[in-house]
C-alpha positions in Angstrom: 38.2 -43.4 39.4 35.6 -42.6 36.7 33.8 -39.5 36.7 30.5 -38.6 38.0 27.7 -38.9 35.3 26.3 -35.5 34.6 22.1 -35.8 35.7 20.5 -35.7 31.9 22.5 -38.2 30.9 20.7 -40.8 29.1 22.1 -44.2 28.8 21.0 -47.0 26.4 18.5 -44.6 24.9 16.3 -45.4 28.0 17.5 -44.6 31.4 18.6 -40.5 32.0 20.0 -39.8 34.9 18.2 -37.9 38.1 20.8 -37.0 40.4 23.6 -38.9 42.3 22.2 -40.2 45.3 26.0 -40.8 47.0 29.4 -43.0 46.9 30.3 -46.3 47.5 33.7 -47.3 49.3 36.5 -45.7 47.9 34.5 -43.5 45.8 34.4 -46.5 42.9 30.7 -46.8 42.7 28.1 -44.4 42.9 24.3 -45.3 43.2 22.1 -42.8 40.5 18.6 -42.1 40.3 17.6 -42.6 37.2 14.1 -42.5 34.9 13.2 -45.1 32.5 12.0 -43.9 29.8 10.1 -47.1 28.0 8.6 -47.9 31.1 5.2 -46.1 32.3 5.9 -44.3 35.6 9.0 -45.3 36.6 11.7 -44.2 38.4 14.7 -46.6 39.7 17.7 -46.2 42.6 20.5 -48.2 40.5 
């Protein structure tokens, strides 16, 4: 199982990470809220 990415995170030099929103089955995904940051106003469940 990978660990939980921290919320500040920023990935791809574009999309930091909100919060966790939860876990998949068997704790192997986890959904993250996330803000794009080269897109105007957006946020994104991924």
């Amino acid at each position: 199982m990978l660990p939980e990415i921290s919320p500040g995170t920023l990935i791809n030099n574009r999309y930091q990470i909100q919060q966790a929103l939860g876990r998949g089955s068997f704790g192997r995904t986890t959904p993250y809220f996330v803000f794009c940051n080269s897109c105007r106003n957006s946020s994104l469940a991924s």
